[in-house]
ZAMIDREN-939390 format. One record per residue (C-alpha): residue in one letter; x, y, z; residue number from 1. Coordinates in Angstrom, 1 decimal, m for minus. Each point is the difference from the previous one (the first is absolute). Last residue first. Layout:
% residues N
("A", (X, Y, Z), NUM)
...
% end
This chain:
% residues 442
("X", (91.3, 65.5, 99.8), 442)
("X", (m3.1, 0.6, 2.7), 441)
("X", (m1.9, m2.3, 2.5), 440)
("X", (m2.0, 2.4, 1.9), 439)
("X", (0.3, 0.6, 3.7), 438)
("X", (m2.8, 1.2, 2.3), 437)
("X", (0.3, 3.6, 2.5), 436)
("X", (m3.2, 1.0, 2.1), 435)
("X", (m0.6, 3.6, m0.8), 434)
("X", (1.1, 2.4, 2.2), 433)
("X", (m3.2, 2.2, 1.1), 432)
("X", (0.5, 3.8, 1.0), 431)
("X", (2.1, 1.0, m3.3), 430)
("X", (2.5, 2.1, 0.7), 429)
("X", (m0.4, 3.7, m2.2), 428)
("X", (2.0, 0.5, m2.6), 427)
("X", (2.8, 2.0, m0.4), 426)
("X", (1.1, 0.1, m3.8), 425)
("X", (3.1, m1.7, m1.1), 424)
("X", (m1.6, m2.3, m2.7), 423)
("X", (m2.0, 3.3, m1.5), 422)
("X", (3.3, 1.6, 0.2), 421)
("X", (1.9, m2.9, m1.9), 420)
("X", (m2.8, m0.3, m2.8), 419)
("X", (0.1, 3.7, m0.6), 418)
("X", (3.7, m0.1, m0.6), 417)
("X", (m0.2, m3.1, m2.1), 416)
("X", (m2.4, 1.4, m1.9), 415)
("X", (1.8, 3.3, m0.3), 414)
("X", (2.5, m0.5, m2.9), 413)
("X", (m1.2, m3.5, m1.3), 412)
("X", (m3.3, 1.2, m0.4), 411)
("X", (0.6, 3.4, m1.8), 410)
("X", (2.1, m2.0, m2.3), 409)
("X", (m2.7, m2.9, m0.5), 408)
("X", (m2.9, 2.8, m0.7), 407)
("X", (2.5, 1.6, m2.3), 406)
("X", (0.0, m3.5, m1.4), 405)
("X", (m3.6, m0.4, 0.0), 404)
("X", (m0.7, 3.3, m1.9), 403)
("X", (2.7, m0.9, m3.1), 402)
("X", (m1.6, m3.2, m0.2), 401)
("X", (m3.5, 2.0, m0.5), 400)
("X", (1.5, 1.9, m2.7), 399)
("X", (2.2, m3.1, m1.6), 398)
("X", (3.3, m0.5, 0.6), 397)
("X", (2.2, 0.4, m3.0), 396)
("X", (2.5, 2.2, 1.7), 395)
("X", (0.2, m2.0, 3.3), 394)
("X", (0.5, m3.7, m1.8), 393)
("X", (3.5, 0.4, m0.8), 392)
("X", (1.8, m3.0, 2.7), 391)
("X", (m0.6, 3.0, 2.1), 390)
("X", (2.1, 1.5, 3.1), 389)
("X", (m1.4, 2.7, 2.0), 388)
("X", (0.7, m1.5, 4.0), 387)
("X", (m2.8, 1.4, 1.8), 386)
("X", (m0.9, m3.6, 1.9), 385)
("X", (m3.6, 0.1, m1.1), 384)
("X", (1.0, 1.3, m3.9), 383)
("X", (3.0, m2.3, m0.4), 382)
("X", (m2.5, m3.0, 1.2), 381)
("X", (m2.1, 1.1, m2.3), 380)
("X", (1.7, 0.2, m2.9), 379)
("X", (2.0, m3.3, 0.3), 378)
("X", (m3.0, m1.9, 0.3), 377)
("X", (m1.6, 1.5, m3.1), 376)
("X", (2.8, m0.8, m1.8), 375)
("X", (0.3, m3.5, 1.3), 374)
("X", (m3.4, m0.7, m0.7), 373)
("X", (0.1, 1.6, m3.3), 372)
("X", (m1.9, 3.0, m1.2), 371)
("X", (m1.6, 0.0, m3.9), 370)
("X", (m3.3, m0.6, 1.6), 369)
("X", (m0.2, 2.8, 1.5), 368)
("X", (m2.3, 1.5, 2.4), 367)
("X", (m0.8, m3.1, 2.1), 366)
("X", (4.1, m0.9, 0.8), 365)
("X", (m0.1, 3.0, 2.0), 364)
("X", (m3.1, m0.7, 1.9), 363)
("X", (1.8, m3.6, 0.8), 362)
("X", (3.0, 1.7, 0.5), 361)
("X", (m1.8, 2.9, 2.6), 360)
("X", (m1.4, m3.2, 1.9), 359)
("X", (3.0, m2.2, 0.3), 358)
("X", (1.6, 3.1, 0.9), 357)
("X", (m2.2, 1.3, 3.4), 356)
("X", (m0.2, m3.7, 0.9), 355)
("X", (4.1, 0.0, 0.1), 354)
("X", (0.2, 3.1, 1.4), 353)
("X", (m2.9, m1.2, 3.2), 352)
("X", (1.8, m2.7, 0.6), 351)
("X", (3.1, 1.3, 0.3), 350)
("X", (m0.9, 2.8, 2.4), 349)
("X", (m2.5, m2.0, 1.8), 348)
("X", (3.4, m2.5, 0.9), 347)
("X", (2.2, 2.8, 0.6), 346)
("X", (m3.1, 1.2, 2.8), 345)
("X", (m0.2, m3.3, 1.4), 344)
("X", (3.6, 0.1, 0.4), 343)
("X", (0.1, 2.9, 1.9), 342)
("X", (m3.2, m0.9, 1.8), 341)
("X", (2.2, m2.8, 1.2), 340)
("X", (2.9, 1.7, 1.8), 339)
("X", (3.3, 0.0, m1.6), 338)
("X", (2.4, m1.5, 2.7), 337)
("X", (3.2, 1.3, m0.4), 336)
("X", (3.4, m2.1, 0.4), 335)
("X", (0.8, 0.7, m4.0), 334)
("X", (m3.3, m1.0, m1.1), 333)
("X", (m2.9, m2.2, 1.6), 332)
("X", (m3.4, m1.1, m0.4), 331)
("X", (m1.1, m1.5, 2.8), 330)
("X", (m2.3, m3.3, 0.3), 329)
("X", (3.0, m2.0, m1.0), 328)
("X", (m0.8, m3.6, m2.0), 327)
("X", (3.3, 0.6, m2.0), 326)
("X", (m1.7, 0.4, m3.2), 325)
("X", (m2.4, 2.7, 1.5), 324)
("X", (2.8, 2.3, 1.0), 323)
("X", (1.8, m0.2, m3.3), 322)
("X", (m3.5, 0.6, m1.6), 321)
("X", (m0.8, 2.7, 2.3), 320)
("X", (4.1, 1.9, m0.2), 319)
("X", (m0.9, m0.5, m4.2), 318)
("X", (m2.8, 2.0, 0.5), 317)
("X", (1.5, 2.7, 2.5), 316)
("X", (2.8, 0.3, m2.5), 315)
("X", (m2.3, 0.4, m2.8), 314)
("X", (m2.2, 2.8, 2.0), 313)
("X", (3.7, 1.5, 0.7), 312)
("X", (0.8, 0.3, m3.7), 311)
("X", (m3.3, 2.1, m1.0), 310)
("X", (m3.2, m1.8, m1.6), 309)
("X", (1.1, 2.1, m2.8), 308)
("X", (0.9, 4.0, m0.3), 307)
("X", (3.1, 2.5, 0.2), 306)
("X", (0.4, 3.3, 1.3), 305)
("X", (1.0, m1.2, 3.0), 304)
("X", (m1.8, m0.8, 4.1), 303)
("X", (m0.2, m3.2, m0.7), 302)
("X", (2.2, m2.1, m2.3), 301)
("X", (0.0, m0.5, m3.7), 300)
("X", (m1.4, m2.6, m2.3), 299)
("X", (m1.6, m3.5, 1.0), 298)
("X", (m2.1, m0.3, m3.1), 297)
("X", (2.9, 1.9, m2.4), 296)
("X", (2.5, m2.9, 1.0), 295)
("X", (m2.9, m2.5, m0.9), 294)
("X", (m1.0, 1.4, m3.0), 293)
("X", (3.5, 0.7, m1.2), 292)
("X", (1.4, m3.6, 0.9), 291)
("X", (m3.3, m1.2, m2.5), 290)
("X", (0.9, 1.9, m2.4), 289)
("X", (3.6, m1.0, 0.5), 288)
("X", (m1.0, m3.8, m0.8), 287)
("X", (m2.2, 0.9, m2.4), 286)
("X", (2.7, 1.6, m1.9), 285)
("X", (1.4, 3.5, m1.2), 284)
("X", (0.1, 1.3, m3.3), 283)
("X", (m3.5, 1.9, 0.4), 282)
("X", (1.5, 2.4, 3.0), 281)
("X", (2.6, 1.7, m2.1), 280)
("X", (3.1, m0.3, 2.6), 279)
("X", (0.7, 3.3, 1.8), 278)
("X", (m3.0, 0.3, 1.8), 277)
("X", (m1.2, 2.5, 2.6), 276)
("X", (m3.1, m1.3, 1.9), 275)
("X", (0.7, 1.0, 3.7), 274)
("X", (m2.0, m2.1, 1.8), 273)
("X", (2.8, m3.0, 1.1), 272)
("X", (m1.0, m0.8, m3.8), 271)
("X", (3.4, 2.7, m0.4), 270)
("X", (2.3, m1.8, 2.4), 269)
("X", (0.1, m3.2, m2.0), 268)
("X", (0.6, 1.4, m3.3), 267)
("X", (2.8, 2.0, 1.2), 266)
("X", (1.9, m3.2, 1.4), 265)
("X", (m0.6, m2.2, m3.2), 264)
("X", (1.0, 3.1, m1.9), 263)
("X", (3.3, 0.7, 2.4), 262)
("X", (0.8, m3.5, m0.3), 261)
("X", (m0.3, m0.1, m3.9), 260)
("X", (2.0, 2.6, m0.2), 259)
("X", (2.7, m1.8, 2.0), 258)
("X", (m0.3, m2.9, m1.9), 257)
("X", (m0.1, 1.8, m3.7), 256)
("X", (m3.2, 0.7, m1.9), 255)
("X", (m0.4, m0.1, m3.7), 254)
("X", (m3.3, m2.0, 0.9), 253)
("X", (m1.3, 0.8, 4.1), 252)
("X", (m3.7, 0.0, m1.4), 251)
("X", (0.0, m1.9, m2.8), 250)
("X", (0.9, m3.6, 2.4), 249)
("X", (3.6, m1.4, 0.4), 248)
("X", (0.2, 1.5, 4.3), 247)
("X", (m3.9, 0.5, m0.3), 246)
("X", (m1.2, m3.0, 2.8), 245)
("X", (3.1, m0.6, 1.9), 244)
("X", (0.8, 3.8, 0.2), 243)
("X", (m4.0, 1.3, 0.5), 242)
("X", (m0.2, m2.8, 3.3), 241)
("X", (3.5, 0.9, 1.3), 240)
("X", (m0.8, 4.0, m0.2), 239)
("X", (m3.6, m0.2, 1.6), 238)
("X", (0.5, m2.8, 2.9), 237)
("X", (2.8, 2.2, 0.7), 236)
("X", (m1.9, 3.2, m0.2), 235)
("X", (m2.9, m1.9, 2.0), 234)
("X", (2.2, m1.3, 2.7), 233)
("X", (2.0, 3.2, 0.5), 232)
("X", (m3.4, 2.1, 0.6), 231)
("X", (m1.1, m3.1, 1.9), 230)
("X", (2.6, 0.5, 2.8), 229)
("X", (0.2, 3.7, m0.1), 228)
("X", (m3.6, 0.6, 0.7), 227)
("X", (0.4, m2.7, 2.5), 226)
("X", (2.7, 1.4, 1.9), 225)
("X", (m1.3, 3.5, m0.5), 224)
("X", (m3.6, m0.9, 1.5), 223)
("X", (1.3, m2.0, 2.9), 222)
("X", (2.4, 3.3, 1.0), 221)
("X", (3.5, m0.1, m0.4), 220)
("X", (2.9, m0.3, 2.1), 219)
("X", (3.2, m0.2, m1.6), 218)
("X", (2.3, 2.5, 1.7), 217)
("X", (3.0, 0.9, m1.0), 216)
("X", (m0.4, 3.7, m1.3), 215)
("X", (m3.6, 1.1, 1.7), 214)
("X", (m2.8, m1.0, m2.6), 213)
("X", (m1.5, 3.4, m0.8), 212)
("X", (0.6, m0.9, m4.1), 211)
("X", (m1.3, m3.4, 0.1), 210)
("X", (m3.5, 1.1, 2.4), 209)
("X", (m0.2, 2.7, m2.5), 208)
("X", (m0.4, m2.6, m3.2), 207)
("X", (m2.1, m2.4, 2.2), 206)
("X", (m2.2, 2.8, 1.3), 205)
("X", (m0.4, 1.1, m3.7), 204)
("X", (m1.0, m3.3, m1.8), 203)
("X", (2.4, m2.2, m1.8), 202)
("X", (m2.0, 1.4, m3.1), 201)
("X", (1.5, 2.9, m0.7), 200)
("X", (3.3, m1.2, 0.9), 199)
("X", (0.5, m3.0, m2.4), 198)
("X", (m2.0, 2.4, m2.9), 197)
("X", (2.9, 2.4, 0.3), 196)
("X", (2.3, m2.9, 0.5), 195)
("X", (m0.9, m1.1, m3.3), 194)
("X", (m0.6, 3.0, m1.4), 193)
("X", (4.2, 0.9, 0.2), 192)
("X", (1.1, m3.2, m0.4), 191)
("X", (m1.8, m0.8, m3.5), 190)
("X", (1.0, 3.8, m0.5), 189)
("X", (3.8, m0.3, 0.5), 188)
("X", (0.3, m3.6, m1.5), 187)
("X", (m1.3, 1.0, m3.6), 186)
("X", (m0.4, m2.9, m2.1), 185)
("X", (m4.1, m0.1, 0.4), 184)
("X", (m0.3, 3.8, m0.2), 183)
("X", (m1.6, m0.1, m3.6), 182)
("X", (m2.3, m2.5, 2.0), 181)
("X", (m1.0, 3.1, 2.2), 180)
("X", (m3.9, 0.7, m0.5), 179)
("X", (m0.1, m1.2, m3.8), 178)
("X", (m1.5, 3.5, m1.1), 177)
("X", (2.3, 1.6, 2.3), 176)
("X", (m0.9, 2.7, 2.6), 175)
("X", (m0.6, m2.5, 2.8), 174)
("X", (m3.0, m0.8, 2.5), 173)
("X", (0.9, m2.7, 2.3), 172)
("X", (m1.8, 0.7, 2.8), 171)
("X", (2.3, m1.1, 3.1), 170)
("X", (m0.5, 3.1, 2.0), 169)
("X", (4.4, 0.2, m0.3), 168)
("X", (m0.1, m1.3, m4.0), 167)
("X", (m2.6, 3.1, m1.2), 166)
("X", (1.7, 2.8, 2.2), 165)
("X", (3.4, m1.2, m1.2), 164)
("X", (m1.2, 0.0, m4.1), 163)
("X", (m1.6, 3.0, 0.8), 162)
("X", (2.8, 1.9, 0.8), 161)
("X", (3.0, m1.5, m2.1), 160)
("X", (m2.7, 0.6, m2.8), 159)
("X", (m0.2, 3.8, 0.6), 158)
("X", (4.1, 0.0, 0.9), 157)
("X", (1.2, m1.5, m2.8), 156)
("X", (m3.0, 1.8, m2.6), 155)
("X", (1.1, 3.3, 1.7), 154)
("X", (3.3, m0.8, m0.1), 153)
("X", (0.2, m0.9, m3.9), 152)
("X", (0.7, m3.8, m0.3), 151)
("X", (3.3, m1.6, m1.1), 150)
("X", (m1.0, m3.3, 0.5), 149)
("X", (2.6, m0.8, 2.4), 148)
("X", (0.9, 3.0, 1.3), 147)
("X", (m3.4, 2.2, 0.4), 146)
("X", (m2.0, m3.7, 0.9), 145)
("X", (2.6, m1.1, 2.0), 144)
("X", (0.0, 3.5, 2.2), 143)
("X", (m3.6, 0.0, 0.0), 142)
("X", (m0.3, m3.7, 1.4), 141)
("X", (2.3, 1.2, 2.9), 140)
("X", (m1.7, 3.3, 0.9), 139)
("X", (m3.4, m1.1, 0.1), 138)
("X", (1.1, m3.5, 2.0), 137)
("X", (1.4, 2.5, 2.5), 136)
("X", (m2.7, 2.2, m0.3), 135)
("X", (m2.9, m2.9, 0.3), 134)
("X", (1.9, m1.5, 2.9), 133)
("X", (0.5, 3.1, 2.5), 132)
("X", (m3.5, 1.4, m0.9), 131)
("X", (m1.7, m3.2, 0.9), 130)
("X", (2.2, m0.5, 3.5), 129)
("X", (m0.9, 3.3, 0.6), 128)
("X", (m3.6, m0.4, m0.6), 127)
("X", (m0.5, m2.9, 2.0), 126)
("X", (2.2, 1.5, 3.1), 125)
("X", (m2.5, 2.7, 0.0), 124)
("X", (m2.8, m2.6, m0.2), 123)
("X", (1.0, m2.0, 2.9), 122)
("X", (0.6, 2.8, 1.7), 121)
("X", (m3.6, 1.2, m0.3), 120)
("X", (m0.9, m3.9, 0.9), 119)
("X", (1.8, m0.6, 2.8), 118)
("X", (m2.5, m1.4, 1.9), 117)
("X", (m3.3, m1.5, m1.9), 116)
("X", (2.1, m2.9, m0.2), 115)
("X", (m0.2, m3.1, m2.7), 114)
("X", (0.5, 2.1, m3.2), 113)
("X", (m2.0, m1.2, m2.5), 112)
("X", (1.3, 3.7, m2.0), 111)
("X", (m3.8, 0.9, m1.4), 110)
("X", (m1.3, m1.5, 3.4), 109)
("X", (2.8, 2.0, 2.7), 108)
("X", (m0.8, 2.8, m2.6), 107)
("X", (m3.7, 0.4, 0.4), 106)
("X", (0.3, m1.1, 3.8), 105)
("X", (2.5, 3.6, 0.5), 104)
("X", (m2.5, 1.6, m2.3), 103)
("X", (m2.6, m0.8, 2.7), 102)
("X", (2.1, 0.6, 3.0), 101)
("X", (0.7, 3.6, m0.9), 100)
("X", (3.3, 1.5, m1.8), 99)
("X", (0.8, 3.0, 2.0), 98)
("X", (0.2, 3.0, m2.9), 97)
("X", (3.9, 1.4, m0.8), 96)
("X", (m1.2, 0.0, m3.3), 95)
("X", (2.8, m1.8, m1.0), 94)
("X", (m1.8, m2.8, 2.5), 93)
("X", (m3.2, 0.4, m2.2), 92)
("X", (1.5, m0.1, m2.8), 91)
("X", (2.1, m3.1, 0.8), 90)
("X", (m3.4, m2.0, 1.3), 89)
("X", (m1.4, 0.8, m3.8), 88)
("X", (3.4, m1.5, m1.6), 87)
("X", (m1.0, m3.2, 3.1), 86)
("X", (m3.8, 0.6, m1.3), 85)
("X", (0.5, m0.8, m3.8), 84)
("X", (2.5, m3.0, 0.6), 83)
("X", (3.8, m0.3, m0.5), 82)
("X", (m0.4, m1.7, m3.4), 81)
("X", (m3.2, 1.5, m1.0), 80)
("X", (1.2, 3.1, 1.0), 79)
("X", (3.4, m0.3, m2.4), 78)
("X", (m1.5, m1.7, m2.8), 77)
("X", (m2.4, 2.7, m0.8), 76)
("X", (2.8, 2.3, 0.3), 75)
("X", (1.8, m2.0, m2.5), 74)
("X", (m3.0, m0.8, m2.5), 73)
("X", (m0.9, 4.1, 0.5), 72)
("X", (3.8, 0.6, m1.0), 71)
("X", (m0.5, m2.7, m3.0), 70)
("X", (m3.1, 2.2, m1.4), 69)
("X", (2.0, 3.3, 0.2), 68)
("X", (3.2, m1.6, m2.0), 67)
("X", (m2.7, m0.5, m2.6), 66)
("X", (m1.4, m3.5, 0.5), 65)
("X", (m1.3, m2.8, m3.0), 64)
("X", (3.9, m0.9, m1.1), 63)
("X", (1.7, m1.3, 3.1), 62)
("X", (m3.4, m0.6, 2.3), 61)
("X", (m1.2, m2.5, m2.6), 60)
("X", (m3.7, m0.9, 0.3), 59)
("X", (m1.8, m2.4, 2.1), 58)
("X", (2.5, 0.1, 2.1), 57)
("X", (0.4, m2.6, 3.5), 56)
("X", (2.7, 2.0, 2.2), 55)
("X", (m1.5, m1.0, 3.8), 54)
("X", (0.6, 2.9, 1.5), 53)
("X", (m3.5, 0.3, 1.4), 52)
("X", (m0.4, 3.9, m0.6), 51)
("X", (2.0, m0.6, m3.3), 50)
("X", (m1.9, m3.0, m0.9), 49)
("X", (m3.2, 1.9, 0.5), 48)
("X", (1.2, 3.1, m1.6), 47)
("X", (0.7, m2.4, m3.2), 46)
("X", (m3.2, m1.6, 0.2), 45)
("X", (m2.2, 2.8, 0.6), 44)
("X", (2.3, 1.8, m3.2), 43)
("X", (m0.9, m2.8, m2.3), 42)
("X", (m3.5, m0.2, 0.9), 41)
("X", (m0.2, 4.1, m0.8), 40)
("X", (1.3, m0.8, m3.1), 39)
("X", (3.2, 0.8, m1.8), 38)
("X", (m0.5, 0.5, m4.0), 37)
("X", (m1.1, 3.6, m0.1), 36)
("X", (2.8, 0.9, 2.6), 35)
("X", (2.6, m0.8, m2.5), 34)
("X", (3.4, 1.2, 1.8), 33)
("X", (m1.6, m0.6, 3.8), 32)
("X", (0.3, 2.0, 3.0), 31)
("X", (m0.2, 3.5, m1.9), 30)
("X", (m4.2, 0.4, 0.4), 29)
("X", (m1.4, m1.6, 3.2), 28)
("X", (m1.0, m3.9, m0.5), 27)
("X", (2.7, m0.6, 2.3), 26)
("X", (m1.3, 2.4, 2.8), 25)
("X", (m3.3, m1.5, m0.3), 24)
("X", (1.9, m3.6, 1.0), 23)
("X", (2.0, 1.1, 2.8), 22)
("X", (m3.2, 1.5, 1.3), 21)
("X", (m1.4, m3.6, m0.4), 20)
("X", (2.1, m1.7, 1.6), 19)
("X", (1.1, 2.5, 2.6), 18)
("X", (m3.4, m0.1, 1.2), 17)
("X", (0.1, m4.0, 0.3), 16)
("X", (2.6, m0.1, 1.9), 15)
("X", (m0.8, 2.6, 2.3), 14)
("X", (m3.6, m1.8, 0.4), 13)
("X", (1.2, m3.1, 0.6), 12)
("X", (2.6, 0.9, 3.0), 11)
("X", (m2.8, 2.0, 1.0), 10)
("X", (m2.3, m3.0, 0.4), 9)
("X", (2.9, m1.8, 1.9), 8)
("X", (0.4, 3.1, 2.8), 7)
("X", (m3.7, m0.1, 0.4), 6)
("X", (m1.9, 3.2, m1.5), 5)
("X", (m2.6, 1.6, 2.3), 4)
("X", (m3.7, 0.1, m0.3), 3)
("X", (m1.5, 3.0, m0.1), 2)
("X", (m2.8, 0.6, 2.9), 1)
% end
């Protein structure tokens, strides 16, 4: 009898399939201008940052793509972003097919959405919401790019396109050859990805639970209210941190205050595992680096396009700790109880991302001996938490470096998924409780 699939091992498997198609079709005559100098390496790792909109190049998107190539980059970015089986849950609904319990678990464990209920409307609503943001942000950031810089339509509205698709499933793939620091003085597209990237990666129950909110009331779920909460922390924590620290340094010179505002505040949404830049990454600081790592570490929320631990595992976290400190056996968070195998599970989560990159850096920092701590630090940690920004090691990574970072990527995007189902899984109760003993810990 054939064994069948679980829910998490398809999750895998789509991933990994459109990996590697996405790949072949790159390597397909007409997606590159010099095909005899773009390797098959090359093209695994740019389909696998696509797929896992991460936005870590090994070669440049603006100049090695024909306007073919970057469509496939796009597309790429769009099911990777919304998740292989939710695009393959829509065909099967325009189909006008029943979607079965097994894809509905597929999707409830690509999205790491709590319920099994709702989940067909769930994704409806999904790819609405994604169709509503990505044209508006289309439209906008092709009518600056026609009036401001003078741009033919088709080159306006092609790089509008991909430019929204890329910031809203947080990749940070961008059709300039120094991503968007040619942008850095221009308000309209700063805002513009900004809240693109902001709305990607609040997670799409928060996003719908905001816009179905009934006029005057101010109820919000647990997970919105501390989505929100950190969310606002971390950009915060992000812009004050990147203004104290650059406000005289390279990166923010010939810069007035309020540009330097809008920089400081761009620069600290993008590590929130988007990776669009619009300072060059090797005149900033230590300081930042390390601001960047740790922003980038935590990343988006559940439930988005975007990656990390995930802004509600932090918030559980930092609930424990708070808990802990004041000698309370429950962990508590806005007059909720969060229940322990909750935290137990944010706890496995961090530990085992943390293991999971001391390891890959140390393998990293084996196949070159030109690589820094610090750069190969900041690599990986972009690579686990899908984020795509490089203090310039990516292009000079070595074959096998180049392997372990699409190994990271792939990782960072369903690791934590896998991880959280395995954690969730119904197990059967044990007939003997163990006798309980404390440890001295701390």
């Amino acid at each position: 009898m054939r064994a069948r699939l679980s829910p998490p091992q398809i999750v895998l498997l789509s991933f990994a399939v459109a990996i590697f198609a996405g790949s072949l079709v790159l390597m397909l005559p007409g997606m590159t201008s010099d095909p005899a100098s773009f390797s098959y390496l090359d093209a695994l790792f740019t389909s696998a940052s696509a797929v896992c909109v991460t936005g870590l190049i090994t070669v440049d998107t603006a100049t090695v793509f024909t306007p073919l190539g970057k469509f496939v980059i796009a597309f790429l970015i769009q099911i990777g972003g919304l998740g292989i089986m939710t695009g393959a849950t829509l065909l099967v609904i325009l189909a006008g097919r029943r979607v079965g319990l097994q894809s509905r678990l597929v999707v409830q464990e690509t999205l790491g959405h709590v319920r099994l209920s709702g989940i067909v409307r769930l994704v409806l609503a999904l790819l609405a919401m994604t169709a509503v943001f990505e044209v508006v942000g289309a439209v906008v950031l092709a009518g600056n790019f026609a009036l401001r810089y003078d741009y033919s339509l088709a080159k306006a509205v092609g790089y509008g396109a991909f430019h929204s698709v890329s910031a809203f499933n947080n990749a940070g793939f961008a059709l300039f050859s120094d991503n968007l620091e040619g942008f850095r003085t221009d308000p309209l597209v700063n805002l513009v990805v900004a809240l693109l990237i902001i709305f990607g990666g609040l997670g799409f129950p928060v996003v719908l639970e905001l816009a179905r909110r009934e006029r005057g009331s101010y109820h919000l779920s647990l997970q919105a209210k501390m989505v929100l909460l950190v969310t606002a922390g971390l950009l915060l924590f992000g812009t004050i941190g990147f203004l104290l620290i650059e406000w005289e340094s390279p990166a923010m010179a010939g810069l007035g205050a309020p540009q330097k505002v809008i920089t400081a505040f761009f620069q600290a949404v993008t590590p929130r595992t988007a990776g669009f830049n619009t300072v060059p990454m090797a005149s900033i600081g230590d300081a930042t680096i390390f601001i960047m790592i740790f922003l980038m570490f935590v990343g988006a929320s559940p439930e988005s396009t975007g990656g990390g631990i995930k802004t509600t595992t932090f918030g559980v976290i930092l609930a424990s700790i708070w808990a802990t400190a004041r000698g309370k056996t429950n962990v508590e968070a806005f007059s909720r109880r969060i229940g322990q195998g909750q935290v137990l599970k944010a706890l496995t989560v961090l530990s085992f991302s943390i293991a999971f990159i001391a390891v890959v850096t140390v393998l990293l920092l084996s196949t070159g001996h030109e690589i820094t701590v610090t750069e190969g630090l900041f690599e990986v940690f972009s690579a686990f938490g899908t984020v795509g920004l490089s203090l310039g090691l990516t292009p000079d990574l070595s074959g096998l470096g180049k392997v372990l970072i699409i190994l990271t990527m792939y990782t960072g995007r369903v690791g934590p998924v896998t991880l959280g189902v395995a954690l969730a899984a119904r197990q059967r109760a044990g007939r003997v409780i163990l006798p309980e003993e404390q440890l001295p810990l701390g």
